[in-house]
N, C-alpha and C positions, 0 to 999 in steps of 0.2 A: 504494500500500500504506500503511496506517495506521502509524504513528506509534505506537512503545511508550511509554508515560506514566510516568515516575519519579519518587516520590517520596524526595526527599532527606535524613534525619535525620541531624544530627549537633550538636553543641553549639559546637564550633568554627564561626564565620564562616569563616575563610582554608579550613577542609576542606570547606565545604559550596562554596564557591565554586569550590574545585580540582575536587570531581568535574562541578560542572553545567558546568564548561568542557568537561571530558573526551566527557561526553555530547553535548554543547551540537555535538563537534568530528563525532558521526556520527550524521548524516540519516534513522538508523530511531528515533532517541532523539528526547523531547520531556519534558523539564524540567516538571512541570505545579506544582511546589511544595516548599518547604523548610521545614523542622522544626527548633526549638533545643533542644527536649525532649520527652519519652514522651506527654505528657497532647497538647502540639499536633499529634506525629503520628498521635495516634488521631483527633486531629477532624480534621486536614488528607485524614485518611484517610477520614476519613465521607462528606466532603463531596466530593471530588476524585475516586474512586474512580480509583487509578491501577492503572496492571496491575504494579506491583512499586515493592519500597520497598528503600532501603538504609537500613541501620539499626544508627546507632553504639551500645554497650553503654553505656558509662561517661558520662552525661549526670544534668544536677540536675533537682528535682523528681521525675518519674517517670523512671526509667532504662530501658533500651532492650529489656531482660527482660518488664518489666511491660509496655508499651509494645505488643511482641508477644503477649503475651498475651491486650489488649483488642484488638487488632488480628485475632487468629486469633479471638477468641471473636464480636465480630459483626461487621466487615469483612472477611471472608477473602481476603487479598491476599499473592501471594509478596513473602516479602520475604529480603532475602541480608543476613546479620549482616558488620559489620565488626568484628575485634577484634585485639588486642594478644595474639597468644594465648603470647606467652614468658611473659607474666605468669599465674602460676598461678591466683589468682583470677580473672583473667578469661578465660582457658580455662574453667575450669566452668562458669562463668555463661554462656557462648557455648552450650555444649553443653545449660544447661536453656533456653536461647533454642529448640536447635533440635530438643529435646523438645516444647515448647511448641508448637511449627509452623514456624518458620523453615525458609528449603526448601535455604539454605546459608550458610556463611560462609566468607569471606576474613579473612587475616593481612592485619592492619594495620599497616604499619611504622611504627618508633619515629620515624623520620624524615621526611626528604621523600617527599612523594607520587610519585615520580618516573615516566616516561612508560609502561614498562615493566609497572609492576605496574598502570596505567591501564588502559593496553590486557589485563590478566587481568581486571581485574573487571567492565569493562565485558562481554566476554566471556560472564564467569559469570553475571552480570545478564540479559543474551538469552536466558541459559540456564532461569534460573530463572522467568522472565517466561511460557516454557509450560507450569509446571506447574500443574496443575488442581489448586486447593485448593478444596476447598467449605466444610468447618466446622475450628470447634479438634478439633485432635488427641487432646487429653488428654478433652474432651467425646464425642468421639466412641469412643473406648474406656471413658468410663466408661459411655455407652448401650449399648453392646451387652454389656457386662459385667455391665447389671440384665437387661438381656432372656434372656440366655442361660441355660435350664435346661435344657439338653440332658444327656442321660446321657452316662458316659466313654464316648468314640472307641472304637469295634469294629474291628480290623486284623487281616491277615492275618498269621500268625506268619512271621516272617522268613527264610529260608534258614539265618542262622546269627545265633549270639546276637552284639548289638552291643558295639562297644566304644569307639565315639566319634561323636559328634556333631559335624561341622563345618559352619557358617553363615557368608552370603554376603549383604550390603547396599551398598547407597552410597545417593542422595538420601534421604532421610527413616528413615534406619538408626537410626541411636541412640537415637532413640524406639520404633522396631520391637524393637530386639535389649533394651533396658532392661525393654519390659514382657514380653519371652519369659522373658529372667533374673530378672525378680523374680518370675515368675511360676509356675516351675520348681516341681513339688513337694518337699518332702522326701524327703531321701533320692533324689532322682535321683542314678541311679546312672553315667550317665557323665561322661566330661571332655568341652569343649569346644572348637573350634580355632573361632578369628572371622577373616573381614577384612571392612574396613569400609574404601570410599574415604579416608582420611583424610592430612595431612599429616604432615610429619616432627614440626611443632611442635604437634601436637595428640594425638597416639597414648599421650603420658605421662599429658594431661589425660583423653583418654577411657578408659585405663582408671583411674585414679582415679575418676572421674564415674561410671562401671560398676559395679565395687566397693561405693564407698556406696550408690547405688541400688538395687543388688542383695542383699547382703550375703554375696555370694561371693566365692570368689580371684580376683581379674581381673589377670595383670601381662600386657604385651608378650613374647613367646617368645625365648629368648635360643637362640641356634645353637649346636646342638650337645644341647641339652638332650634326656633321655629321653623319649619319646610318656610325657602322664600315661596313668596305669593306670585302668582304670574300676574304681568302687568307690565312686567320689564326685566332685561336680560342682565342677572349677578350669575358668579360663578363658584363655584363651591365644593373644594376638592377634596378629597381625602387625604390625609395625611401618610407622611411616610411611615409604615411598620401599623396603622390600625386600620380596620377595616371598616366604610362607612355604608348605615344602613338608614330606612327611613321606618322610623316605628310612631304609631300615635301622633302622626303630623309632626314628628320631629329630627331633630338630624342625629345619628345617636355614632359614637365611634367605639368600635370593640376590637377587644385583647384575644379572640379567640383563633384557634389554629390556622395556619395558612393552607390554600387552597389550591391548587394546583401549584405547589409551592410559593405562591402569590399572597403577599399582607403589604395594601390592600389587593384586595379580589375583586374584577367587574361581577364574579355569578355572585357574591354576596349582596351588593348594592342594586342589580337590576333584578333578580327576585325578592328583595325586600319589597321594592319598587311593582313590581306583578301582585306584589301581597297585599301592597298599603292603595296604591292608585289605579291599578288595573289597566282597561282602557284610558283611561283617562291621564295617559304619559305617554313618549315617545323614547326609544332604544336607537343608539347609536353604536358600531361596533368597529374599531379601527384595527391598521395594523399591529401586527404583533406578531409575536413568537408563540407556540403553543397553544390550549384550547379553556382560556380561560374568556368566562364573557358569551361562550357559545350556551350552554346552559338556561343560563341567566333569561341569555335572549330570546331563545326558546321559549321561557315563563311568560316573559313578555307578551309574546305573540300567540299564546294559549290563552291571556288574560285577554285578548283585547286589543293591545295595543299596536300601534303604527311601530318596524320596527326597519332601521334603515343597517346596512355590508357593505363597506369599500370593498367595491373591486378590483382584481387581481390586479388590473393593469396598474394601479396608484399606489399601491402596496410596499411600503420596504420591505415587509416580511408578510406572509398571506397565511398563513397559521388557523391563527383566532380567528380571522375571518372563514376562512374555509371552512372551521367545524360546526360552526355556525350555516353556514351554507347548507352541509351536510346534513346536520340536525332538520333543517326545514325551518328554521329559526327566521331567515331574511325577508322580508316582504320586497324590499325594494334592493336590489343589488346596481351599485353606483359609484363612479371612480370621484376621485376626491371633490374637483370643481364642478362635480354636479351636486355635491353632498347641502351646505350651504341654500342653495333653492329650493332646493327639495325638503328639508328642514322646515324653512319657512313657510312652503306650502300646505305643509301638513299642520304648522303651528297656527294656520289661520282657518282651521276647519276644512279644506281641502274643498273649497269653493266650487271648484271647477272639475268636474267627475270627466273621470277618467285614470288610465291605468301610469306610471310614469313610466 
């Protein structure tokens, strides 16, 4: 069996040598070359064509943002960001890394690289190494963005009018869920429940990074809080490591087991959601890794409700989507820059009968 090819970025010597040892220690790994800044890992990348890079943020010359960027625009190569993400500014910058195309990141400890958090990343490296990237991300939403003159989405009118939107991602989400949220029209008139695989030390940064990008409310859901009212569009995420559900018209966060190895879990929060509103919600279900959120959606659409699957074509990873597919979970299956219209069509009673 072949050999996965890794390219190394980092600006520290002593970190570039700690991880090639890490790899160096397991026999599907193969070291093909190392980077002390942005500009040499895009040529190291041209040239070497490795199937996955690691990629420190904070480097001189071109930094590891940029870096990504040339990287996703004409070498498409998974690459897994490493960052310091307690530090506020480089939480954000991680996250337009993984707008940009990065397909994940790891917390980078302030200290020693110790054996532990080795064996995680190499781990997530294996992981990230089979996803199928073809072009930039942000390139490729803005192609189909010119191309698209389709009239609004035609939907069948709903059972009952809605009164919330909740949405489900993990690999390649924050780019998915950022251009659904800026892309929201005015006046959308529901509230939103998110979860997104994320960590405990990045959930503060991603909704800050959400917020600006968007120009909406975006905080973490505090337990106990009232379900927002629909009338207008707040956003309201789950936290890193709990799981958030809607009980008693309330927003409630729990400590209980994770879910497809998933804390938070989308099947926890959109069968609460099947539980508490029925029809009277809508399901969203992004890309991602694995089959969490397929269930859930499924509940969904037994209850009732409008339930919307990015399609393969928009996908960084088609996973979640898919088993959802599978299940019979989907009503509407739709690539990213339809997703947005289609949203709001159905947020407004679905006026205009017909199928989309």
């Amino acid at each position: 069996m072949s050999r996965l090819r890794v390219l190394i970025v980092d600006d520290s010597l002593t970190v570039r040598r700690r991880l090639a040892d890490a790899f160096a220690f397991d026999p599907s790994y193969e070291v093909v070359g190392e980077a002390s800044d942005g500009q040499q890992a895009f040529e190291q990348c041209q040239r070497l064509r490795p199937d996955v890079v690691t990629m420190d943020l904070v480097m001189p010359k071109v930094d590891g943002l940029r870096a990504t960027e040339l990287i996703m625009a004409h070498c498409p190569t998974p690459i897994v960001v490493l960052s310091a993400t307690e530090n506020r500014t480089e939480g954000l910058r991680t996250l337009d890394a993984l707008a940009a195309g990065a397909v994940d990141a790891v917390d980078k400890p302030s200290g020693t690289l110790d054996s532990r958090w080795m064996e995680t990343l190499v781990s997530r490296v294996r992981v990230a190494a089979r996803v199928r990237v073809i072009t930039h991300v942000r390139a490729r939403l803005r192609t189909e963005e010119a191309r698209s003159h389709a009239p609004p989405p035609r939907v069948q009118p709903p059972v009952v009018p809605p009164r919330l939107l909740v949405m489900g991602a993990s690999t390649g989400g924050p780019a998915a869920v950022r251009h659904i949220l800026r892309s929201l029209a005015p006046g959308f008139p529901l509230p939103v429940l998110l979860v997104l695989h994320i960590t405990e030390h990045f959930d503060t940064a991603m909704a800050e990074w959400l917020e600006a990008q968007s120009g909406l409310s975006v905080r973490s859901a505090v337990d106990g809080e009232p379900l927002p009212m629909p009338g207008r569009v707040v956003v309201r995420m789950a936290p890193g490591n709990r799981h958030l559900v809607v009980r008693g018209g309330r927003l409630r966060l729990v400590d209980g087991p994770e879910r497809h190895s998933c804390r938070p879990s989308v099947d926890e929060l959109f069968e609460s959601v099947a539980r508490e509103l029925g029809a009277a919600s809508i399901g969203c279900l992004l890309t991602g890794m694995g089959r969490d959120g397929a269930e859930g959606l499924s509940a969904m659409r037994r209850a009732g409700a409008p339930t919307v699957v990015e399609d393969e074509s928009t996908c960084v990873v088609f996973g979640m989507p898919r088993e959802a597919i599978r299940l019979g979970a989907a009503q509407h299956v739709v690539g990213l820059t339809e997703i947005p219209p289609l949203l709001a069509a159905l947020s407004r009673g679905g006026a205009r009968e017909g199928l989309s």
